[in-house]
N, C-alpha and C positions, 0 to 999 in steps of 0.2 A: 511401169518398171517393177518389176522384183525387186524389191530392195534387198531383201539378205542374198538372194541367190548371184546379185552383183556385187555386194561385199565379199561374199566365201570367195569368189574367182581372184581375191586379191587378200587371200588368208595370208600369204606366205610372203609377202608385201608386208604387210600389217604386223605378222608377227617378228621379223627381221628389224622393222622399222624399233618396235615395244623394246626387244632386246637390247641395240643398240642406244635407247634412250635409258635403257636401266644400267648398262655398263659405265655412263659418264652421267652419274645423279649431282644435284647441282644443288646449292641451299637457298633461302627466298631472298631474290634481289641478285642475286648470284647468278643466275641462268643464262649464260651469256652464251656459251656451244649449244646449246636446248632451245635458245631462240635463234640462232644462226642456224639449226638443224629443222627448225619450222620454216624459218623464210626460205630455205633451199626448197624444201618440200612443195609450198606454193608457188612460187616459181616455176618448178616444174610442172605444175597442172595447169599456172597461168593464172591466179589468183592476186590480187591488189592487197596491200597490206599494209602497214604501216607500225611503228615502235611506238611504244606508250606505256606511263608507269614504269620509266626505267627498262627493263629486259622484258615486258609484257607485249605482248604479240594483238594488234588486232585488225583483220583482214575482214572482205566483203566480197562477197558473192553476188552480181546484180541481175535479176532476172527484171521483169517489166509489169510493174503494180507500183504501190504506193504501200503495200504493209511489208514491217520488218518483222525478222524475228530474230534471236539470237541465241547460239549454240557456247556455251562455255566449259573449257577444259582448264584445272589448274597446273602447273609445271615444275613446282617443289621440289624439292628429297628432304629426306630427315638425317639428323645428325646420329645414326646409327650405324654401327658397325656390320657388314652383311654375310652371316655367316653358312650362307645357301653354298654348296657344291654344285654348280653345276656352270655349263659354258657361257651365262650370260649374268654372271653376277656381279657385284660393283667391283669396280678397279681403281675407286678412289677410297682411299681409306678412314674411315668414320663417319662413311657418307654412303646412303641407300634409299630408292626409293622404296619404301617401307607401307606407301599407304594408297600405294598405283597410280598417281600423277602420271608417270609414265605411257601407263594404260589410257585415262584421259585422253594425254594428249593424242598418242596412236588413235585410238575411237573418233577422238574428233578430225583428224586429218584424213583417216577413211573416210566419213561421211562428206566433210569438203569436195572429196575426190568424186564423191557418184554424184554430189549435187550441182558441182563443175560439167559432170557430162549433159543431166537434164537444165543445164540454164536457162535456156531458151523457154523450156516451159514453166518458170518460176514465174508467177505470178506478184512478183516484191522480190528482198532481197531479204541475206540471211548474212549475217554478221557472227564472224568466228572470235572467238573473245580468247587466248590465250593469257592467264590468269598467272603471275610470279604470288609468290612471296603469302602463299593461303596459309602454310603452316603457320606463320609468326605475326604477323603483324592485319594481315587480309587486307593481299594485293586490291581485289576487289574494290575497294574505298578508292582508292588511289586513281583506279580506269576510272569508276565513276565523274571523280572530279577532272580527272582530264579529257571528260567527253567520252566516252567509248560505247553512253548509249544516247549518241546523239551525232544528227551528220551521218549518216541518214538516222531519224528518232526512232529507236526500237521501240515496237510493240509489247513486247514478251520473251521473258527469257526462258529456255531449258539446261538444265544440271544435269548432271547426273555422278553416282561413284561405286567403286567398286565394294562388290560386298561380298567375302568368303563364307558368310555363314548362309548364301542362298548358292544354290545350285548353278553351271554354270550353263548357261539358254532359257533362267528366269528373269525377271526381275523383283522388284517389292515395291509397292507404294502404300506412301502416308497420308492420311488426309490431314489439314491444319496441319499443327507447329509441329515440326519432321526433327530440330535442333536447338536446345538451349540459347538465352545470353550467356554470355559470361562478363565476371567484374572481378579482374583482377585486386588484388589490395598487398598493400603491407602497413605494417604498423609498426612504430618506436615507441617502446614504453617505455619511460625515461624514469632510474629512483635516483638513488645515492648508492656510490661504492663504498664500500667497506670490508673490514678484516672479516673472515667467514667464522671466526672464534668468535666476533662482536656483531651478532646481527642487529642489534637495536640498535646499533651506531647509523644504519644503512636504510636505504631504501630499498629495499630488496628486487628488483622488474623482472626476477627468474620467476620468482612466487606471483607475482604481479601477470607476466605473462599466464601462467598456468589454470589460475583461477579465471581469466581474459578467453584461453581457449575452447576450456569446459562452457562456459559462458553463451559461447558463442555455439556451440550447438544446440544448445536449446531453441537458438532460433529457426531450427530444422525439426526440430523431437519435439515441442511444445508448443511454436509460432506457427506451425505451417499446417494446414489439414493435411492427416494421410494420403487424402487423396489426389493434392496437387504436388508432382515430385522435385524437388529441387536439391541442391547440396551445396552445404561449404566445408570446404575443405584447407586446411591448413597444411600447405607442405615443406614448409620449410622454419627454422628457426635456431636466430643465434645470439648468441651472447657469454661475454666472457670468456676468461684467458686460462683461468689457474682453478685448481678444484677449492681452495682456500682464500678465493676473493670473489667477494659479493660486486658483480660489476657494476656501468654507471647506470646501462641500460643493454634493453634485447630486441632486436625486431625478427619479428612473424611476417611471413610473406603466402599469401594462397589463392586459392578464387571462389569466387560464388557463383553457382548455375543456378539461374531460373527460368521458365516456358512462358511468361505473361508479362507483360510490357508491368502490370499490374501489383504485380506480387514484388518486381525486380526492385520496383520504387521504394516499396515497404519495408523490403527488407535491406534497403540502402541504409533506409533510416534507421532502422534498428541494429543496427550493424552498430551505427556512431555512437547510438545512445548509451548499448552492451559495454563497449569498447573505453566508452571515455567515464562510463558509470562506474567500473568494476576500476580501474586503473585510480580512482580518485579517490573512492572507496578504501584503496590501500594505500593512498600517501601517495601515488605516482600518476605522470601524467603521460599522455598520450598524443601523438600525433600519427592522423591516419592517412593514408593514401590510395583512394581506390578510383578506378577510371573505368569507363563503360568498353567493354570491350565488344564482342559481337552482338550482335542483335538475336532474336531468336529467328529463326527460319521459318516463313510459313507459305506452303500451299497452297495457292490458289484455286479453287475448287471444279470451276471449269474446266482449268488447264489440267490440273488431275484426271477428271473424266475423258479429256483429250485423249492421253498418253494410254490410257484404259484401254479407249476407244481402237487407238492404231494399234496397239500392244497387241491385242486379241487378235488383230487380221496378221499380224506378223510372226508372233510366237504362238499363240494360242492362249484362252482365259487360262486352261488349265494350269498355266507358266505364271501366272503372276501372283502374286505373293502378295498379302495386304497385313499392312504391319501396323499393328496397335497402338506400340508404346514409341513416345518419342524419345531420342537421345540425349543424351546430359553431354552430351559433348555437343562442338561448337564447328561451324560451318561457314565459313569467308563466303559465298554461295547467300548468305544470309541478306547481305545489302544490295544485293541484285532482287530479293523479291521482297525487299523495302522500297524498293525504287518503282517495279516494273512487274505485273501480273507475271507471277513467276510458276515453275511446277523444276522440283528435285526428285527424283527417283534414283532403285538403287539399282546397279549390273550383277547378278551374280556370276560370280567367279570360282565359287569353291568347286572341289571334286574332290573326296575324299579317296576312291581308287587311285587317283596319280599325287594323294599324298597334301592338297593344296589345302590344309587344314586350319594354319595357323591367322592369327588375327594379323588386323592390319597395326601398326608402329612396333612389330614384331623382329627381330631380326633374322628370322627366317619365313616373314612375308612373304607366296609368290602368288600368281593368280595362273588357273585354267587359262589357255588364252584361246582357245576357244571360245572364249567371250567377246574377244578383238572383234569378229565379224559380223555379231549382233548387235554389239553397243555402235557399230557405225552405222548398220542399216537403219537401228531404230530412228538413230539422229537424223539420219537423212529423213525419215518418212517422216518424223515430226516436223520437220521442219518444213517438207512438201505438203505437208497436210496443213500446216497454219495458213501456206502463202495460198492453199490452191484449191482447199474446201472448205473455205468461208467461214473457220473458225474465228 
């Protein structure tokens, strides 16, 4: 089969479909018209499905082998306002797909669809993984532990997301860590309140914080070699009522990226030591709170080559994009190739002649969608290519 030239005949399907899932964007856990608008979809082509993870969607394609693979799209919005003019933008207000969930999921329901006509020649089965709630919490953990790669036991998974800074009928791949951990934290630095005329009455934790946050960058500027990247960042902080009262305390709230299972540990610890060293140092004490939030994202290097491999007979080498640096940002996509020899890659979508320029958690986000027809071919052929050339 042609994979893309059986996707473009169902452009205006595909596109129709994207629109309508961007006019009613839904937040994680929320998606409840967005998983009733996938299980119609399957249905209609005749696909097995099943609820999981709350509003997470996960359906099976069964062809006749013994290898799985598995296709995953997340289904999100962001709590953004959408401030696009044009016929298909949100109509719930404060609420926008902002970072192409939407697209996602459209790509991956196209490829269901062409991989539903070749069933018969699937060698195994290919498992659609719709994904809630990637923005906040990472739905992902969640299917994990309610089975979603298991019954039938998937082999390997594929990602993929939309990407405005590549063209759109390329793509881009990473090799290795493609996405930071992250570790959320906050922290209470507790002194003494007092009159702002009487500071030595007081413990002061405004001053306490201040000297606490400068502190804390050195673990970045002075802890970390130039050349491994990571970041913490502080973005929030409060304490205190009246510009004349030393409060009793303040809490800092932010997070830390790092790319190495290795580094991340290191600097867990050095987090504590900074934090409760500096706060003791001035009379005040500290209580921290930090939790592992994502894991980093890695690559699997075969599966890489894979996607290389079919990418070329489908779009052409000249199309693909090979990206150096990995993200400091963070990827629910992440426990899926913790789990399961995984490969992420990116769709591009931009076009700067129609204007499609802006980043994604933008509020004026949109994608090329002329990308619709190629993110589903690829899906499908990778996914015919795991079950059916002996990868």
């Amino acid at each position: 089969m042609d994979f893309y030239k059986e996707a473009l005949g169902h452009k205006e399907l595909l596109v129709n479909m994207r629109r309508d899932l961007h006019r009613e964007p839904e937040l994680g856990f929320e998606e409840y018209k967005t998983s009733e608008k996938i299980k119609k979809f399957l249905d209609s082509i005749g696909v097995e499905y099943q609820s999981i993870a709350k509003t997470g969607v996960k359906a099976v394609i069964r062809g006749k082998g013994d290898k799985i693979v598995a296709l995953r799209a997340d289904m999100d919005a962001l709590p953004i306002q959408d401030k696009k003019e044009c016929p298909y933008s949100s109509q719930i207000g404060g609420r926008m797909h902002a970072c192409g969930h939407d697209a996602h999921v459209t790509v991956l329901l196209g490829a269901a669809m062409i991989l539903k006509i070749m069933e018969k020649e699937l060698k195994g089965n290919v498992v659609l993984m719709f994904e809630p709630a990637e923005e906040t919490v990472g739905g992902a953990r969640y299917m994990i532990e309610e089975g979603v790669l298991e019954n039938p036991h998937v082999d390997a998974v594929i990602g993929l997301h939309v990407d405005e800074s590549l063209k759109s009928g390329t793509i881009g791949l990473k090799p290795g860590v493609v996405h930071a951990a992250s570790n959320p934290f906050a922290v209470k630095i507790k002194g003494k309140g007092a009159h702002g005329a009487h500071p030595d009455m007081g413990i002061d934790p405004v001053t306490i914080s201040c000297n606490v946050i400068n502190a804390l960058q050195t673990l970045i500027s002075r802890e970390t070699s130039p050349t491994e990247p990571a970041a913490l960042t502080v973005g929030s902080i409060h304490g205190g009522t009246a510009e004349n009262i030393i409060p009793d305390e303040v809490e800092i709230k932010g997070t830390m990226r790092t790319l190495s299972k290795e580094h991340r540990e290191r600097l867990k610890v050095r987090f504590k030591e900074v934090v409760e060293g500096v706060s003791s140092s001035m009379r005040g004490i500290a209580e921290i709170s930090m939790i592992d939030g994502y894991p980093c994202l890695y690559n699997d290097d075969s599966m890489l080559e894979f996607v290389r491999e079919t990418a070329s007979g489908l779009i052409g080498g000249s199309n693909i994009a090979d990206i150096v640096n990995p993200s400091l940002g963070v990827e629910s996509f992440a426990y899926f190739s913790m789990s399961r020899p995984s490969v992420f890659y990116f769709l591009g979508c931009g076009n700067k002649d129609k204007g499609i320029i802006h980043p994604a958690h933008n509020s004026l986000f949109d994608i090329d969608e002329d990308c619709l027809p190629v993110g589903a071919a690829l899906q499908a052929a990778l996914a015919y290519g795991f079950l059916n050339n002996n990868k």
